[in-house]
ZAZADREN-793827 format. One line per 10 residues: number of its first residue (from 0); for each residue x, y, z of N, C-alpha, C. Coordinates in steps of 0.2 Angstrom, whole numbers. Example, Ala and Ser with C-alpha at 12.3 -4.5 7.8 and 13.67 -1.06 7.14 Angstrom:
BEGIN
0) 66 -28 39 62 -22 39 66 -16 39; 64 -11 35 68 -5 36 64 0 39 $
END
This chain:
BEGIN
0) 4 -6 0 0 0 0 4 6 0; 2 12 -4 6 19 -5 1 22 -3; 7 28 1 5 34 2 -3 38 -1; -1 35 -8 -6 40 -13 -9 38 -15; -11 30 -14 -14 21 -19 -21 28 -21; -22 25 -27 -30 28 -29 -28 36 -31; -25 39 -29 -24 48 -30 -22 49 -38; -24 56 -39 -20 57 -47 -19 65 -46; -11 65 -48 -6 70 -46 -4 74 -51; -5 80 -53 -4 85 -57 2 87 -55 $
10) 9 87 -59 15 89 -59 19 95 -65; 20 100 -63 22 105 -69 30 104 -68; 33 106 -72 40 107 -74 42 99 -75; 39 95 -76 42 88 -74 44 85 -76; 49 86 -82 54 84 -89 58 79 -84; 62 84 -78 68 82 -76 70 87 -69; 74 88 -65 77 88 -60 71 88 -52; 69 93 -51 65 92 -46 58 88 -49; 55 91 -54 49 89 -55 49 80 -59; 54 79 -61 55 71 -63 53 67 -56 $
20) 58 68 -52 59 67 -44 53 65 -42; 48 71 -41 43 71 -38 39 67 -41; 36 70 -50 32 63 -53 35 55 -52; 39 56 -50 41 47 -50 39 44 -43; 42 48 -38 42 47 -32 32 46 -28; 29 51 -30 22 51 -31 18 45 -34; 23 42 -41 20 35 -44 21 31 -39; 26 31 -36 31 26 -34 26 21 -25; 22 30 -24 19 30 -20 10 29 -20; 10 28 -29 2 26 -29 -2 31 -35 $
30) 2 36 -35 -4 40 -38 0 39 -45; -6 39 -50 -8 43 -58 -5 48 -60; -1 51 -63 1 57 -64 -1 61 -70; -3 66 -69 -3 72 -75 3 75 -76; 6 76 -81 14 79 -81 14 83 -86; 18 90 -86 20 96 -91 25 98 -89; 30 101 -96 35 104 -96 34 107 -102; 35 114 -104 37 118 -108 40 114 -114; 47 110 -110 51 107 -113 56 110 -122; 58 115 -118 60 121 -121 65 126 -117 $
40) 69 133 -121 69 137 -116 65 144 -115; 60 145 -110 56 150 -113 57 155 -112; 63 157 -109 68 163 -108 76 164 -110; 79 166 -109 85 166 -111 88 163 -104; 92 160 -100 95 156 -97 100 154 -98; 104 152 -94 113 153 -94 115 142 -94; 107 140 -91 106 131 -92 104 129 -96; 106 123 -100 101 119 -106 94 119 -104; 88 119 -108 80 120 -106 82 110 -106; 76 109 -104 74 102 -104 71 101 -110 $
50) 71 94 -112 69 91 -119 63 87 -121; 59 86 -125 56 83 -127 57 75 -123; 63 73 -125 67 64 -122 66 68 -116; 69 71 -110 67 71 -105 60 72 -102; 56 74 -105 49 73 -102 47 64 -105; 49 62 -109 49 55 -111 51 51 -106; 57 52 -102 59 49 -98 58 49 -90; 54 54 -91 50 55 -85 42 50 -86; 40 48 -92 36 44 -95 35 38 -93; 44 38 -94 44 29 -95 46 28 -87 $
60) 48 31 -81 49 31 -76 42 30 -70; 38 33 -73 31 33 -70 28 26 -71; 28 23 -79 25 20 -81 30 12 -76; 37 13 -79 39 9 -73 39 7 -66; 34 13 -63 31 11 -56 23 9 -56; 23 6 -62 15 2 -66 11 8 -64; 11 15 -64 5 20 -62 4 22 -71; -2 26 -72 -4 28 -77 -4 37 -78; 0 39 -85 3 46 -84 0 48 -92; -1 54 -93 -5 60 -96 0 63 -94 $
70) 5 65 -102 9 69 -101 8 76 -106; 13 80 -108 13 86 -112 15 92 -112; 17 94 -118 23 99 -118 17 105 -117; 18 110 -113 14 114 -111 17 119 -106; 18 125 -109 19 131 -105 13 136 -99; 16 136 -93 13 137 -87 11 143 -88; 14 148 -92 10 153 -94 3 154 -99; 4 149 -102 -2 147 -105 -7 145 -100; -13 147 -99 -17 144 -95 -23 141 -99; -24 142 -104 -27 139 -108 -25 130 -112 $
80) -17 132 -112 -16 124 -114 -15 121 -106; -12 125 -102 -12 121 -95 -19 117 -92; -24 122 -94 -32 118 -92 -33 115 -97; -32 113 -104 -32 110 -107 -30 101 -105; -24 103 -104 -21 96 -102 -23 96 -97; -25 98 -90 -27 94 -85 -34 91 -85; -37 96 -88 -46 93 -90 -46 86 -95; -41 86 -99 -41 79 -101 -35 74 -98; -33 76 -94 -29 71 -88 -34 68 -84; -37 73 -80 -43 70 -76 -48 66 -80 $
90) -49 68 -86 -55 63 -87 -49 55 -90; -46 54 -90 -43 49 -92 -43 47 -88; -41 49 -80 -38 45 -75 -43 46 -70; -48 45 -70 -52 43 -70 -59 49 -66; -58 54 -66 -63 61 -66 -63 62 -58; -54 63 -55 -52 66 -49 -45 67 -50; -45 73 -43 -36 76 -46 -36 76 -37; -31 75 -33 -30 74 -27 -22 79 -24; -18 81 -29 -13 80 -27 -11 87 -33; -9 95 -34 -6 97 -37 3 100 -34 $
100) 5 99 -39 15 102 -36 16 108 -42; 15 111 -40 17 117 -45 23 120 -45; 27 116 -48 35 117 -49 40 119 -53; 36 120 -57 37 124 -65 42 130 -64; 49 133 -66 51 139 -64 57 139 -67; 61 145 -68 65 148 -69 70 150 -67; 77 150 -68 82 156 -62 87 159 -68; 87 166 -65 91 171 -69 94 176 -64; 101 178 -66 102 183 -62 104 189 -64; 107 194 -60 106 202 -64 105 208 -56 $
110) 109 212 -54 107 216 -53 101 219 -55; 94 224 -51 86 226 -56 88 230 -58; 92 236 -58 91 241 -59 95 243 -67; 99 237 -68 102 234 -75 99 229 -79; 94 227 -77 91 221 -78 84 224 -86; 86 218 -89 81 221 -96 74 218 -94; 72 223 -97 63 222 -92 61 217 -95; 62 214 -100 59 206 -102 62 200 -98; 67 202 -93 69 198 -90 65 196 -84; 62 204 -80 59 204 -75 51 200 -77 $
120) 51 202 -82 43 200 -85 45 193 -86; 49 189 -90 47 183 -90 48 179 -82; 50 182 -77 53 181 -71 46 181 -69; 41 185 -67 36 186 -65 30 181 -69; 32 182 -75 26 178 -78 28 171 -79; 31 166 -76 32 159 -76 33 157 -68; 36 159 -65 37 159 -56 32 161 -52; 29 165 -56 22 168 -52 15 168 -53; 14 171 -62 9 170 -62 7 161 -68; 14 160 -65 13 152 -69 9 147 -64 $
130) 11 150 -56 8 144 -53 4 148 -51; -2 151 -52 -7 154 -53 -12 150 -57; -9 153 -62 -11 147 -69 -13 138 -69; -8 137 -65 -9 130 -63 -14 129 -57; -13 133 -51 -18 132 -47 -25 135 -49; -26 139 -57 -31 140 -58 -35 135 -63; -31 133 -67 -33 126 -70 -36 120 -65; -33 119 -61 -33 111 -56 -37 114 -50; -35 119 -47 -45 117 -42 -50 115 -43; -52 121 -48 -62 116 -51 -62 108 -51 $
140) -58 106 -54 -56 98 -55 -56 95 -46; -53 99 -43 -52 96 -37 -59 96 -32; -61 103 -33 -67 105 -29 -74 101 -32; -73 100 -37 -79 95 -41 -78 88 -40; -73 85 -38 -73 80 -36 -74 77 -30; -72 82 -26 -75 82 -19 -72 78 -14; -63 75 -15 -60 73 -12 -56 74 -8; -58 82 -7 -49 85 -2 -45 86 -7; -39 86 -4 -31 86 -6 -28 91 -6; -21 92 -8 -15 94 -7 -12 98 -12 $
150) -12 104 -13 -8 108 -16 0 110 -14; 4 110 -18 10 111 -15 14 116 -21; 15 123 -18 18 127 -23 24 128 -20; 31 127 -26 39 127 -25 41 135 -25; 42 137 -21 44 145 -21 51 143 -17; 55 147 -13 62 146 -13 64 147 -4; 71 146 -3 74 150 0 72 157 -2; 73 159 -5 73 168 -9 65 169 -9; 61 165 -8 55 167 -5 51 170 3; 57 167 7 58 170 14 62 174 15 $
160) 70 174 12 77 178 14 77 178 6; 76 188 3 77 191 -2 85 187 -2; 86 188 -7 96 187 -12 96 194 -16; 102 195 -17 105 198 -20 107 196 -26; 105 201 -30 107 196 -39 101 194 -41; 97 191 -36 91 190 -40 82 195 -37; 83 201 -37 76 203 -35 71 202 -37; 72 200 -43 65 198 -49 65 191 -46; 67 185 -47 67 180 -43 64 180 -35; 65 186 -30 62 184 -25 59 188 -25 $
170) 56 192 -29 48 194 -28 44 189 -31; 47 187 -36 43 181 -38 40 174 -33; 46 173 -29 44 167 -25 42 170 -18; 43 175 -18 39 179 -11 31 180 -13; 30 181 -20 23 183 -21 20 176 -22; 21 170 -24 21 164 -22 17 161 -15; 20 162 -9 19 164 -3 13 166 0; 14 173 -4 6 175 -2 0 173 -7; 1 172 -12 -4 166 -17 -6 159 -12; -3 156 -9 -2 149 -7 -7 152 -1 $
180) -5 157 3 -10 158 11 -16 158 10; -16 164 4 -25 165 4 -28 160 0; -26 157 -6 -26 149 -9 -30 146 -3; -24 144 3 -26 140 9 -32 143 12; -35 148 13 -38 150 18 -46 150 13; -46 151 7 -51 150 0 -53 144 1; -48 137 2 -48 131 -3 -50 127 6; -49 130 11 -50 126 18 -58 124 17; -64 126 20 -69 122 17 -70 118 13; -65 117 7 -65 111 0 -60 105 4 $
190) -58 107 10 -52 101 13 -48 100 9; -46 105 5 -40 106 3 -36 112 4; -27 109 6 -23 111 9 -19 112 5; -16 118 7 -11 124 2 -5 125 4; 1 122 3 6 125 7 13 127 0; 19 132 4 24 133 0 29 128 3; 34 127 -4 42 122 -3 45 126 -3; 53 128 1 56 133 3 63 127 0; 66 126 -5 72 125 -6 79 128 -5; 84 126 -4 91 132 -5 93 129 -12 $
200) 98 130 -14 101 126 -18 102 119 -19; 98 115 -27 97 110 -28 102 108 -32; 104 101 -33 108 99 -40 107 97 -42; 103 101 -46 101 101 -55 102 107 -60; 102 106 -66 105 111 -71 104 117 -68; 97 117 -66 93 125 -64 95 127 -58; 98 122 -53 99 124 -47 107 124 -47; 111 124 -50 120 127 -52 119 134 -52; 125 138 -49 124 145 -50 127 145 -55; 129 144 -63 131 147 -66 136 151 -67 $
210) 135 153 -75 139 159 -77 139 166 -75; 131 166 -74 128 173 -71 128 174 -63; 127 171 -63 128 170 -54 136 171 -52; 139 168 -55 144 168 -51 149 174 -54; 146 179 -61 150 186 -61 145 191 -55; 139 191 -54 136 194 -50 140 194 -46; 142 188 -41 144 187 -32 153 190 -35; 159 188 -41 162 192 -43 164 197 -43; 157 202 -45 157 207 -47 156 210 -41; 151 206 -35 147 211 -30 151 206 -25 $
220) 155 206 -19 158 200 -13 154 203 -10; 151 209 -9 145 210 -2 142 204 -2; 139 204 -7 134 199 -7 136 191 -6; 141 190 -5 141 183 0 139 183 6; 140 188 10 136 191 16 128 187 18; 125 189 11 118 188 13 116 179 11; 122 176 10 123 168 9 123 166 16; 121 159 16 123 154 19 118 150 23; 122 144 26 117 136 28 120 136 35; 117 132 40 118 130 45 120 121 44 $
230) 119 120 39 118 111 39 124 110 32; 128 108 34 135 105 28 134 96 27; 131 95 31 132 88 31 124 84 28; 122 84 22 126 82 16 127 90 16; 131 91 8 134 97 8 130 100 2; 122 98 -2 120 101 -5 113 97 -5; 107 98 -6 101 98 -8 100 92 -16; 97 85 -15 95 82 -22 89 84 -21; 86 82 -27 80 83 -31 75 77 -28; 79 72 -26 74 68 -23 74 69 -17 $
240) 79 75 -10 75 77 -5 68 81 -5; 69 86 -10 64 86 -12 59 83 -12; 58 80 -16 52 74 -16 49 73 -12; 54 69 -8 52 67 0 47 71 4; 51 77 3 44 83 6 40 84 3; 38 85 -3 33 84 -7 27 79 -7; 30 73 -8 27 66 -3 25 69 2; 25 69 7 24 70 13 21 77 12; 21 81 13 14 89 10 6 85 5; 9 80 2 3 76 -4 1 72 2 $
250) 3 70 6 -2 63 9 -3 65 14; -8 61 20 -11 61 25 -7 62 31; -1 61 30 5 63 36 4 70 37; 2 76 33 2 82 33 -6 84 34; -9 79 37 -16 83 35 -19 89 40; -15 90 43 -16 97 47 -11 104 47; -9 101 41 -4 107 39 -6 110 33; -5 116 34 -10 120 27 -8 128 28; -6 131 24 -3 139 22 5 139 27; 8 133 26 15 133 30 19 134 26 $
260) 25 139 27 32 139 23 36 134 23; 36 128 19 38 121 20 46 121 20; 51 125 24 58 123 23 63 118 22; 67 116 18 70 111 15 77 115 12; 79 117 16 86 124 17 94 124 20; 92 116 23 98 117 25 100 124 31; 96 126 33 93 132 39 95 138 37; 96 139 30 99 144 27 94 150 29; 88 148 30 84 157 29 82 159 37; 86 152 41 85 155 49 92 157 52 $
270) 95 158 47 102 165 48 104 172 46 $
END
């Protein structure tokens, strides 16, 4: 018996690093999965975008956990094909949705005030008003179902403790935050529970500082200042710790926790 036996799980970003992670680990746990990636690069970024084969591979990885997956290249800004895809995920998997992760997201760096305002804009419109898009697609499905469940939106470290280098990034994952509370507070009557994932630094393509990142801290040493962990041992964050939290926010083990900032930080943002 899994965590999730019976449940079916909407997952964005899910080609590969965190959101692979999680759609596997959720199959592995019982549930159906709905799965989207861009699978593209939908900005300019200093990381390879994820591929068409990688969302495939996230395909064949679900499917190898015998669970049933409704996948699709789909951009989070788009809420018209994001509702598309969901409204025929649920009717396939059998006309209920239990479980959304809204993981979809970007990272860029730049001081703002040199920053090209399509920067700021695509930074806003996939980080923020992407998991808007998602949690506006996937409610009705869930409230019409009438099952409960579990919303889980990935905002950051930099959504509790701003960074430097990125202010468009943590306004992004700060306004996150306050979407996930009142979400929680809206969705409480439907016994459905809204929480934020608070990550530090993950390893995966999008979670390496880079080229950019690393002339930013270069450029600026203040801003090492506003760094750091209390936890070295391991010495970096996987995709499948993640998960793990993820799981546990989706299932029953968490059913009293709703508009929580879910930390997974290494204690970075309680310094």
């Amino acid at each position: 018996m899994g965590k999730l036996d019976g449940r079916v799980a909407f997952v964005t970003g899910a080609a590969r690093g965190q959101g692979r992670a999680e759609a596997v680990l959720l199959a592995e746990e019982g549930a159906d999965i709905i799965a989207i990636d861009v699978c593209a690069a939908p900005t300019r970024t200093d990381y390879p975008a994820a591929t068409p084969d990688d969302l495939a591979e996230t395909v064949r990885l679900v499917e190898k956990a015998d669970r049933r997956i409704v996948s699709a290249q789909a951009d989070v800004r788009d809420l018209e094909a994001v509702s598309d895809v969901v409204s025929s995920g649920v009717t396939q998997l059998g006309g209920r949705l239990d479980v959304v992760v809204a993981n979809a997201g970007i990272v860029t760096w730049g001081r703002f005030w040199e920053m090209d305002i399509e920067r700021w804009h695509s930074m806003i419109d996939i980080n923020l008003t992407g998991v808007f898009h998602t949690l506006r697609a996937a409610v009705p499905h869930m409230i019409a179902a009438g099952n409960g469940g579990s919303i889980i939106a990935t905002s950051s470290s930099a959504g509790i403790k701003s960074l430097p280098g990125q202010a468009h990034y943590s306004a992004a994952k700060h306004g996150v935050v306050g979407l996930v509370k009142s979400a929680a507070q809206e969705l409480a009557p439907y016994r459905i529970r809204v929480n934020s994932l608070h990550p530090w630094a993950v390893s995966t393509p999008m979670g390496a500082l880079g080229s950019e990142g690393e002339k930013v801290f270069a450029d600026n040493p203040s801003y090492q200042n506003a760094m750091g962990q209390i936890l070295f041992d391991p010495p970096a964050t996987d995709a499948e710790d993640i998960a793990k939290s993820v799981l546990f926010l989706a299932s029953d083990d968490s059913r009293t926790i709703t508009a929580a900032q879910f930390t997974v930080d290494h204690g970075s943002t309680r310094i």
